[in-house]
The first five atom37 places (N, CA, C, CB, O) and aatype in JSON, in Angstrom:
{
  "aatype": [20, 20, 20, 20, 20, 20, 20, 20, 20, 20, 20, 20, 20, 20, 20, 20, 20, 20, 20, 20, 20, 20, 20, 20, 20, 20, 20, 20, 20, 20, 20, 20, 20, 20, 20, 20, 20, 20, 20, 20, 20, 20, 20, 20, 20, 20, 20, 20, 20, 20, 20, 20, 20, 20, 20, 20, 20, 20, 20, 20, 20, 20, 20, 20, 20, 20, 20, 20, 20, 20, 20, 20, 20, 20, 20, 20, 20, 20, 20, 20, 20, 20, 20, 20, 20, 20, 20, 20, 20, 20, 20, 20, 20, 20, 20, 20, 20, 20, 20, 20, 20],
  "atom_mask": [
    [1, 1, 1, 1, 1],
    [1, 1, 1, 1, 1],
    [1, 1, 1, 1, 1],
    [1, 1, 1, 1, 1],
    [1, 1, 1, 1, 1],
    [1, 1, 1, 1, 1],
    [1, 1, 1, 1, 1],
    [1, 1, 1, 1, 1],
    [1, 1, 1, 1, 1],
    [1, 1, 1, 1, 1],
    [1, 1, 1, 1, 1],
    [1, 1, 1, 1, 1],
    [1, 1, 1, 1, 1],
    [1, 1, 1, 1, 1],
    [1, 1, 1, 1, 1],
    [1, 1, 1, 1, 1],
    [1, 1, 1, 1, 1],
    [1, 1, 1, 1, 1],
    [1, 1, 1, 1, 1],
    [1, 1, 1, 1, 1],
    [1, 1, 1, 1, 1],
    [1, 1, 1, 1, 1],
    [1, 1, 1, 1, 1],
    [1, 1, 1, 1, 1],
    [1, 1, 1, 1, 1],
    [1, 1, 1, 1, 1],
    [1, 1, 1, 1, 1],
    [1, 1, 1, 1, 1],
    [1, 1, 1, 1, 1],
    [1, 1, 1, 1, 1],
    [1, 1, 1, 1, 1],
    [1, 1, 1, 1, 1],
    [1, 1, 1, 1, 1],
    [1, 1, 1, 1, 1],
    [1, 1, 1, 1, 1],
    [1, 1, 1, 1, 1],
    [1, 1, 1, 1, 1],
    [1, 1, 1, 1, 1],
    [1, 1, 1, 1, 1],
    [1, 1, 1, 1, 1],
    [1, 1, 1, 1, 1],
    [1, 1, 1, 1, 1],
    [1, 1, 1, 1, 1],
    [1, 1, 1, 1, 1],
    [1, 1, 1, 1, 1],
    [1, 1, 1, 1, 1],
    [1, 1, 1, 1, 1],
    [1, 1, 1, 1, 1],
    [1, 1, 1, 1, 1],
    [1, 1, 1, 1, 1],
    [1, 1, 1, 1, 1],
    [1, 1, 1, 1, 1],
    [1, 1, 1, 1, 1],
    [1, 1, 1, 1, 1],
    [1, 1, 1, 1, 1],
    [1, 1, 1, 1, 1],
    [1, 1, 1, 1, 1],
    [1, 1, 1, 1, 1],
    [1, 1, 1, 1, 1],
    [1, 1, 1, 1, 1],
    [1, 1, 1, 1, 1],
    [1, 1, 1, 1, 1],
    [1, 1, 1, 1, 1],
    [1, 1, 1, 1, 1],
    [1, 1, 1, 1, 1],
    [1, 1, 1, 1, 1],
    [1, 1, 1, 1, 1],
    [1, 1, 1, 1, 1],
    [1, 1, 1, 1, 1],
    [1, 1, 1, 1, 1],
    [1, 1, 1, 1, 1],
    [1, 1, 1, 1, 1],
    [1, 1, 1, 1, 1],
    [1, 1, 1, 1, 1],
    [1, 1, 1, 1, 1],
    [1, 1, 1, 1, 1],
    [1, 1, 1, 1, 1],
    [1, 1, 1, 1, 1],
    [1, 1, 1, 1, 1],
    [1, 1, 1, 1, 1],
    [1, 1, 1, 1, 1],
    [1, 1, 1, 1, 1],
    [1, 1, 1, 1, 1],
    [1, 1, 1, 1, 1],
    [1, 1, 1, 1, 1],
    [1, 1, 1, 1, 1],
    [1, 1, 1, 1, 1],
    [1, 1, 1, 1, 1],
    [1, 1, 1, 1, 1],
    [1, 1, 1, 1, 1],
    [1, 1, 1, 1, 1],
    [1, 1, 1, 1, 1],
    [1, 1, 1, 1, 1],
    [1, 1, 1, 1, 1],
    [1, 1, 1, 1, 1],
    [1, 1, 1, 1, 1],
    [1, 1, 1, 1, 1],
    [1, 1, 1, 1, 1],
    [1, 1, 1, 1, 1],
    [1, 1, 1, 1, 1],
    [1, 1, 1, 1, 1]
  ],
  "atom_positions": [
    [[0.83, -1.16, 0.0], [0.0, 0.0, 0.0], [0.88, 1.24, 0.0], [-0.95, -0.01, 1.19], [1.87, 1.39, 0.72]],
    [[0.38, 2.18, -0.96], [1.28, 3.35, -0.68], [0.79, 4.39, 0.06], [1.73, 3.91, -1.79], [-0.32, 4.78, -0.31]],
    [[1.35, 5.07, 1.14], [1.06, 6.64, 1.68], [0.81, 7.53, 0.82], [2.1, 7.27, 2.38], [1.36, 7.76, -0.25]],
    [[0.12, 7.94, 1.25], [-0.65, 9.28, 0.61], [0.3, 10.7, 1.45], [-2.78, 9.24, 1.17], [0.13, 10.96, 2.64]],
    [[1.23, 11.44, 0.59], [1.57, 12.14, 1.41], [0.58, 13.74, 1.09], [3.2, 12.09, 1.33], [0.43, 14.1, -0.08]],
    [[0.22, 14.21, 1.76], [-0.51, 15.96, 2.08], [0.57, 16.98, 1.62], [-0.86, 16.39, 4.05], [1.4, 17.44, 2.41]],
    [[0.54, 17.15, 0.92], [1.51, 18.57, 1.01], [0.6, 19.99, 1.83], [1.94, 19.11, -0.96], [-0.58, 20.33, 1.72]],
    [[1.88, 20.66, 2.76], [1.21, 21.86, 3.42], [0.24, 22.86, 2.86], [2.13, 22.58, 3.81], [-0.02, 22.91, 1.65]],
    [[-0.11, 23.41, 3.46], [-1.02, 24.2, 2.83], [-0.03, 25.64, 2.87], [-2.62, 24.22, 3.68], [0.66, 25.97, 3.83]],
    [[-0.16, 26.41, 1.55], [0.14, 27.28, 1.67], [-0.7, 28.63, 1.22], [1.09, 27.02, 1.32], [-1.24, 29.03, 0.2]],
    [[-0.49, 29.11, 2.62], [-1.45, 30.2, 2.42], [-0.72, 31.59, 2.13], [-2.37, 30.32, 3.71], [0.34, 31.97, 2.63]],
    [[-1.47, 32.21, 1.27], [-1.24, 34.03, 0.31], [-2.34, 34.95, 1.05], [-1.83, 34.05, -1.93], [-3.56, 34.9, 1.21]],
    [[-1.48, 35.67, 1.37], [-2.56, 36.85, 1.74], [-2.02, 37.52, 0.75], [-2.63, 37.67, 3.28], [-0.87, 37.5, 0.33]],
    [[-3.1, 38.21, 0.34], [-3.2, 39.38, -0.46], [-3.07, 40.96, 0.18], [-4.51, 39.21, -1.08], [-3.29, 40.98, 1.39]],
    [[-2.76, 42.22, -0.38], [-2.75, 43.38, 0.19], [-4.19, 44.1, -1.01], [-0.92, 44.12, 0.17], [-4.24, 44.54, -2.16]],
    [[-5.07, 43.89, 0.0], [-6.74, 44.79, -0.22], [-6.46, 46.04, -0.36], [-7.93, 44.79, 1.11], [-7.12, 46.76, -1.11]],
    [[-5.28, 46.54, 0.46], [-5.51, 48.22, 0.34], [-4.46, 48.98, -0.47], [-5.49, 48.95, 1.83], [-3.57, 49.73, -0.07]],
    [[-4.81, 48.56, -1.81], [-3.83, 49.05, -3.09], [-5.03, 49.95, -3.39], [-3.2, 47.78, -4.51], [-6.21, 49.59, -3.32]],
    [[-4.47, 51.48, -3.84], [-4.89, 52.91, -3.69], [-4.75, 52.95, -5.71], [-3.52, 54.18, -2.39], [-3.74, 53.25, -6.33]],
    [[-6.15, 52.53, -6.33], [-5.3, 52.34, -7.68], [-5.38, 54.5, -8.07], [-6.52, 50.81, -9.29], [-6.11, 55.41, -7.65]],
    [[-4.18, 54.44, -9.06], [-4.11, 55.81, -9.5], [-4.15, 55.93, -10.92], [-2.95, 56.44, -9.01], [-3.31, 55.28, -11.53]],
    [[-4.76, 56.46, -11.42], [-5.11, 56.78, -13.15], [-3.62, 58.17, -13.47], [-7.46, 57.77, -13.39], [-3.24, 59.17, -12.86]],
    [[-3.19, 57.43, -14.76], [-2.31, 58.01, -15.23], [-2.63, 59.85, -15.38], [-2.07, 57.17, -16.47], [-3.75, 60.33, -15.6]],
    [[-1.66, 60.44, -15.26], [-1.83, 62.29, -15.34], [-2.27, 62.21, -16.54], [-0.38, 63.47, -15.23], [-3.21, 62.98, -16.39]],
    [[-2.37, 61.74, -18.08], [-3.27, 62.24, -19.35], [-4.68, 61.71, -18.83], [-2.78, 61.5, -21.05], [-5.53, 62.54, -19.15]],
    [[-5.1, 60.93, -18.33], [-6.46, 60.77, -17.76], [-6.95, 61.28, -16.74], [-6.72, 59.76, -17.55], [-8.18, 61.21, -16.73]],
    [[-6.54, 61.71, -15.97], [-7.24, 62.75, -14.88], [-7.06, 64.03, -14.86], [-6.94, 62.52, -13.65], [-7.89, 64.78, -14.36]],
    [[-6.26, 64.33, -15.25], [-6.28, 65.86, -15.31], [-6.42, 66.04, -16.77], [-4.91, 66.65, -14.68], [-6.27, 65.06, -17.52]],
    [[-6.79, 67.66, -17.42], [-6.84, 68.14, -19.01], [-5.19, 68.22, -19.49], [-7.71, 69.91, -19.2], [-4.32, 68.02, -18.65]],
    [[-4.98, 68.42, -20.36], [-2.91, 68.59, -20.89], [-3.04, 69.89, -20.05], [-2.13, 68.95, -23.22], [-4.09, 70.25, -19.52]],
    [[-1.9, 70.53, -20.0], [-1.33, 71.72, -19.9], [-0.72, 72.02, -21.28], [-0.38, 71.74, -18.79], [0.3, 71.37, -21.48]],
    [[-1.13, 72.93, -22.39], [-0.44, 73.17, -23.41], [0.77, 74.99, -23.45], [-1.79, 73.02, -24.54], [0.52, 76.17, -23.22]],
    [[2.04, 74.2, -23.87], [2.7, 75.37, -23.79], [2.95, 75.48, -25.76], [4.28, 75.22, -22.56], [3.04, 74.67, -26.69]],
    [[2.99, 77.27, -25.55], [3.25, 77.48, -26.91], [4.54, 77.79, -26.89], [2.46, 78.45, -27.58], [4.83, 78.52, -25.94]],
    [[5.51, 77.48, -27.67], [6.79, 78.01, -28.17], [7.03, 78.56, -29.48], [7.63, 77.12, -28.07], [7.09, 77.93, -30.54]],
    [[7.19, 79.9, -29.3], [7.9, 80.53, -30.51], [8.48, 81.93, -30.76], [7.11, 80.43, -31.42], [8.67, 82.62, -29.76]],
    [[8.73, 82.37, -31.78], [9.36, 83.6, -32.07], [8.56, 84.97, -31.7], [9.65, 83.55, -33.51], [7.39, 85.16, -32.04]],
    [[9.66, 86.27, -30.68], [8.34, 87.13, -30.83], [9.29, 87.88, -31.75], [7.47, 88.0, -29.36], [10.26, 87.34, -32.27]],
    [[8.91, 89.38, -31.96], [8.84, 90.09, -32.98], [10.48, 90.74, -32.88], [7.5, 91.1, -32.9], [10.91, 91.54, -33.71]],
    [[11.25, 90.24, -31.74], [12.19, 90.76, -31.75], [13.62, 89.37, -32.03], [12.03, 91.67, -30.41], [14.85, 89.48, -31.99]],
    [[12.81, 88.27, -32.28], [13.26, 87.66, -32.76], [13.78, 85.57, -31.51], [14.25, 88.92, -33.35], [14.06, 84.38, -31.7]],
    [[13.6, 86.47, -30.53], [14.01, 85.76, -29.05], [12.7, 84.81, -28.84], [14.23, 87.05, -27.56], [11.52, 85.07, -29.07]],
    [[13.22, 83.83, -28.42], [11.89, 82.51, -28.76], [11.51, 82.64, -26.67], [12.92, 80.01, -29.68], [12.11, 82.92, -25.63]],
    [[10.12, 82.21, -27.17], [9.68, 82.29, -25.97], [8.76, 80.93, -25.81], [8.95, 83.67, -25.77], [8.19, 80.24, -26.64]],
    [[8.86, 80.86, -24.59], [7.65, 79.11, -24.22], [6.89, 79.75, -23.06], [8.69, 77.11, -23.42], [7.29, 79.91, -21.9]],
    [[5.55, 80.14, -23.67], [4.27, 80.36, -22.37], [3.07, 79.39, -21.74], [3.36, 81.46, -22.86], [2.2, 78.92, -22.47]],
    [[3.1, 79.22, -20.85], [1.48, 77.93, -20.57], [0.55, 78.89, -20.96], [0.92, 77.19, -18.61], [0.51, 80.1, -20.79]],
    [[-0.33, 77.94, -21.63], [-1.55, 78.91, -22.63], [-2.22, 79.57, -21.32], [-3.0, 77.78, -23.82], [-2.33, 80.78, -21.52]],
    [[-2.88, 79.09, -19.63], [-3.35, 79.99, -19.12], [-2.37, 81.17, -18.55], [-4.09, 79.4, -18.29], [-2.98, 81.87, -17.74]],
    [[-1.21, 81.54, -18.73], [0.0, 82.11, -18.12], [0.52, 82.09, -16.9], [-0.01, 83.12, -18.25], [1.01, 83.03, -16.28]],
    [[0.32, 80.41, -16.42], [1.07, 80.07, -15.11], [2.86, 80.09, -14.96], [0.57, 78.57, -14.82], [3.56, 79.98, -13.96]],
    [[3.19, 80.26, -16.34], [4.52, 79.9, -16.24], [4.93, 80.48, -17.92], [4.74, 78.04, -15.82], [4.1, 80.67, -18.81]],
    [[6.36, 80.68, -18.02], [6.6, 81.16, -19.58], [8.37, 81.91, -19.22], [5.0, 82.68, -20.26], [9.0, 82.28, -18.23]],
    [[8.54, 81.83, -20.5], [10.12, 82.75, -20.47], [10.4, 83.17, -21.37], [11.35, 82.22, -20.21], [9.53, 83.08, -22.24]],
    [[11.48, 83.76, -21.71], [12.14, 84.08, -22.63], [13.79, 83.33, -23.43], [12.16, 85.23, -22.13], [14.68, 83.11, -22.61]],
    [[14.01, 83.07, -24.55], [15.13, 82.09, -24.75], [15.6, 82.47, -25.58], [14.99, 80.85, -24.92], [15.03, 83.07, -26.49]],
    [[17.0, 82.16, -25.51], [18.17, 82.52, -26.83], [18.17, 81.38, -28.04], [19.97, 82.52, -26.14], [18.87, 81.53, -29.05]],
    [[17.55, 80.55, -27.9], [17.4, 79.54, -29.14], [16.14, 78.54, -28.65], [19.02, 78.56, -29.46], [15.72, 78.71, -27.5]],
    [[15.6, 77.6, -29.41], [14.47, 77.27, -29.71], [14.7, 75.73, -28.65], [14.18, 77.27, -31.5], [13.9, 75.28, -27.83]],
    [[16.13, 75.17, -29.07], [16.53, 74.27, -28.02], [15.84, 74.21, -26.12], [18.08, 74.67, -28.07], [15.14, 73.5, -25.41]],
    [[16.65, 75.49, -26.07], [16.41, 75.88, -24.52], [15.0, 76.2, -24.46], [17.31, 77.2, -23.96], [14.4, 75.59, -23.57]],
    [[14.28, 77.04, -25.19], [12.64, 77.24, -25.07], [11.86, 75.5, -25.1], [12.02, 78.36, -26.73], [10.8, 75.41, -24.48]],
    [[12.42, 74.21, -25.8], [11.81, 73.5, -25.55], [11.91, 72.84, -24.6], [11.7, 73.09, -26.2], [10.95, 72.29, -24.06]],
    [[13.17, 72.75, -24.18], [13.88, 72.13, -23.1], [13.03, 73.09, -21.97], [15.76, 72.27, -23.19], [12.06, 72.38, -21.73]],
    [[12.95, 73.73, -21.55], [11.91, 74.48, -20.57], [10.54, 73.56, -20.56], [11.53, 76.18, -21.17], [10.24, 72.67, -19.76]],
    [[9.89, 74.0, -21.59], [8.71, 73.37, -21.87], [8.78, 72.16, -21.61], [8.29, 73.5, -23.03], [7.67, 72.0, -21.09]],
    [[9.35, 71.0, -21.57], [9.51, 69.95, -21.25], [9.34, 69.89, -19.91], [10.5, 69.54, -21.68], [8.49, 69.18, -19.38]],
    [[10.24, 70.73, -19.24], [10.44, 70.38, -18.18], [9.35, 71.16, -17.24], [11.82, 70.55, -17.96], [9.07, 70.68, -16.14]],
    [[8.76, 72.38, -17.68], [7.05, 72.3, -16.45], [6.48, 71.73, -17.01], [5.96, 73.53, -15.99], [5.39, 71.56, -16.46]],
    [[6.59, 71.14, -18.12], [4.99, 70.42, -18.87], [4.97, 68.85, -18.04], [5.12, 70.08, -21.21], [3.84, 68.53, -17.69]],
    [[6.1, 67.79, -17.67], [6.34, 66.77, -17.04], [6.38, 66.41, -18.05], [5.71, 66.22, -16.1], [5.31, 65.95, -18.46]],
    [[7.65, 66.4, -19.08], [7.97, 65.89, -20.39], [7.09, 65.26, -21.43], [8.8, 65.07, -20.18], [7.11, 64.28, -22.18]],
    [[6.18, 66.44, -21.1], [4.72, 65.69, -22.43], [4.9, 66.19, -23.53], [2.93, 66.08, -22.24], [3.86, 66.77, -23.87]],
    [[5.78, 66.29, -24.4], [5.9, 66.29, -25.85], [4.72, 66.85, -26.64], [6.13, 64.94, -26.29], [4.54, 67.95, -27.15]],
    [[3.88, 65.62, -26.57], [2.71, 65.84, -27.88], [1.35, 67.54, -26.69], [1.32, 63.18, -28.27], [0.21, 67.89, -26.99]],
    [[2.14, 68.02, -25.64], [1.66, 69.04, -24.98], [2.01, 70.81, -25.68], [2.3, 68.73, -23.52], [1.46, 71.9, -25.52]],
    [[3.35, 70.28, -26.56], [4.39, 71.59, -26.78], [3.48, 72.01, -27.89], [6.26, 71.32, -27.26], [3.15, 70.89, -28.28]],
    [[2.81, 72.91, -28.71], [2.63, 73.6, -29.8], [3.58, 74.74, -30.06], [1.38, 74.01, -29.78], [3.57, 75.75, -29.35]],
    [[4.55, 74.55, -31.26], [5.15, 75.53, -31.84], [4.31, 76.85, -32.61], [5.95, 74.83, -32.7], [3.72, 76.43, -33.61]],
    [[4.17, 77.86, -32.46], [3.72, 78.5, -33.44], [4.13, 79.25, -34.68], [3.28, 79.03, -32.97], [4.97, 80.16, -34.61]],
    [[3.64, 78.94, -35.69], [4.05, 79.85, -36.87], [4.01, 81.67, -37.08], [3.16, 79.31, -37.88], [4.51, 82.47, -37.86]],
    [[3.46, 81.71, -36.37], [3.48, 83.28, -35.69], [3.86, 83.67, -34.7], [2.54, 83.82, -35.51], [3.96, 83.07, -33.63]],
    [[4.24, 85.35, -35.08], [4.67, 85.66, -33.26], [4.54, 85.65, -32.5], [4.84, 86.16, -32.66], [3.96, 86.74, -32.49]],
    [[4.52, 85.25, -31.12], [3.93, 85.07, -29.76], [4.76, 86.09, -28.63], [4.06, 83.36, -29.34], [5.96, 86.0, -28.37]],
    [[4.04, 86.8, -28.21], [4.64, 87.49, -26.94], [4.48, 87.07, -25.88], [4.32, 88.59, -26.7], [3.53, 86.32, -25.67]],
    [[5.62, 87.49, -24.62], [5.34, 86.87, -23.2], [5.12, 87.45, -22.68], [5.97, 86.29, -22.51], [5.87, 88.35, -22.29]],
    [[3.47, 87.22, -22.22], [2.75, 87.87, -20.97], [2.73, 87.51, -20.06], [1.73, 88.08, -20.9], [2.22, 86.38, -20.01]],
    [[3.16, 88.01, -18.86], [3.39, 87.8, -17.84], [2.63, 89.03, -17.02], [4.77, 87.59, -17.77], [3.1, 89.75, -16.14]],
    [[1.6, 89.04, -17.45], [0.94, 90.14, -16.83], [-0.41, 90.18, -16.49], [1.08, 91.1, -17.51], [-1.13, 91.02, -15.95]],
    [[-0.68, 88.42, -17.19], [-2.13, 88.02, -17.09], [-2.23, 87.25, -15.7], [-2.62, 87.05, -18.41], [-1.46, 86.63, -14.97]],
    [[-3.96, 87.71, -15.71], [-4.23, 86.69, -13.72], [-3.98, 84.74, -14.1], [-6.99, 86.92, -12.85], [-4.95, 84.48, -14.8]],
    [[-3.32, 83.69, -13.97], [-3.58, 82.52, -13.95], [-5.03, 82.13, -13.63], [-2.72, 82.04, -13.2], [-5.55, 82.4, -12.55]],
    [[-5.95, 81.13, -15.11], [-6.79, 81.3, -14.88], [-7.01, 79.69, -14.26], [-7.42, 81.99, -15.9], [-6.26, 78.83, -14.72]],
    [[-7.8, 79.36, -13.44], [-8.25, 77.98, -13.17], [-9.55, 77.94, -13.63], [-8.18, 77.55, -11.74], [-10.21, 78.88, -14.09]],
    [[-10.04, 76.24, -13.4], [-10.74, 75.81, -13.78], [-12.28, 76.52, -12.65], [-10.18, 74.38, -13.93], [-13.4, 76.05, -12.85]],
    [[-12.15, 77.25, -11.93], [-12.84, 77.67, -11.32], [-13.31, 79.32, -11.75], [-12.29, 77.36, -10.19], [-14.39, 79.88, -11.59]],
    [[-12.18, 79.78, -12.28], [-12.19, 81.14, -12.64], [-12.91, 81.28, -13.95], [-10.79, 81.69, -12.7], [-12.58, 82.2, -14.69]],
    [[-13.91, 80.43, -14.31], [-14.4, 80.68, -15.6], [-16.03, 81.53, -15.43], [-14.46, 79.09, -16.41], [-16.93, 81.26, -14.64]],
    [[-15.97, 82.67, -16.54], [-16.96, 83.58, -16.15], [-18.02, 83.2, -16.99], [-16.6, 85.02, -16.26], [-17.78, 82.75, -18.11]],
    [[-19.59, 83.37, -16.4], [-20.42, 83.16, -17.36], [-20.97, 84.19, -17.84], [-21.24, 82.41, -17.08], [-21.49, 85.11, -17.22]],
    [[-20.83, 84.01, -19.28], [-21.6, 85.45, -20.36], [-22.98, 85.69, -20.22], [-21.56, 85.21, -22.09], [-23.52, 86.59, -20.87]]
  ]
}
């Protein structure tokens, strides 16, 4: 007759309290920055509501900026074919600050 041997039981706990998080292009809207030439020739990168923006000696460094407040979102950067000035003089608008006509 042969023994029957049992193998142990092995028990898995699981961790229940995983906090799931949706990637930044799905929960929040983009942040779009524009980069380009103003009229004096000096390239500039502004966030379209004017939270952030500069001024740059070549187009390199204006993207390299943009990269870096945008959290390296690429398809976020719009170059423009026209001149763009940097205002830095506008209120930052949020998603709260929107007026009704």
């Amino acid at each position: 007759m042969t023994a029957v041997s049992e193998s142990p039981i092995v028990s898995i706990r699981r961790n229940i309290n995983v906090k799931l998080i949706e990637p930044p292009s799905c929960s929040s809207p983009s942040v779009v920055v524009f980069v380009g030439r103003n009229r004096r020739g000096q390239w500039v990168a502004q966030e379209q509501n004017g939270l952030y923006g500069g001024l740059f000696v070549s187009r390199a460094q204006a993207l390299k900026y943009a990269l870096f407040e945008n959290g390296q979102r690429l398809d976020t950067i719009v170059e423009l074919p026209r001149e763009i000035e940097l205002d830095m003089s506008r209120q930052p608008q949020t998603g709260n600050d929107r007026r009704v006509a």
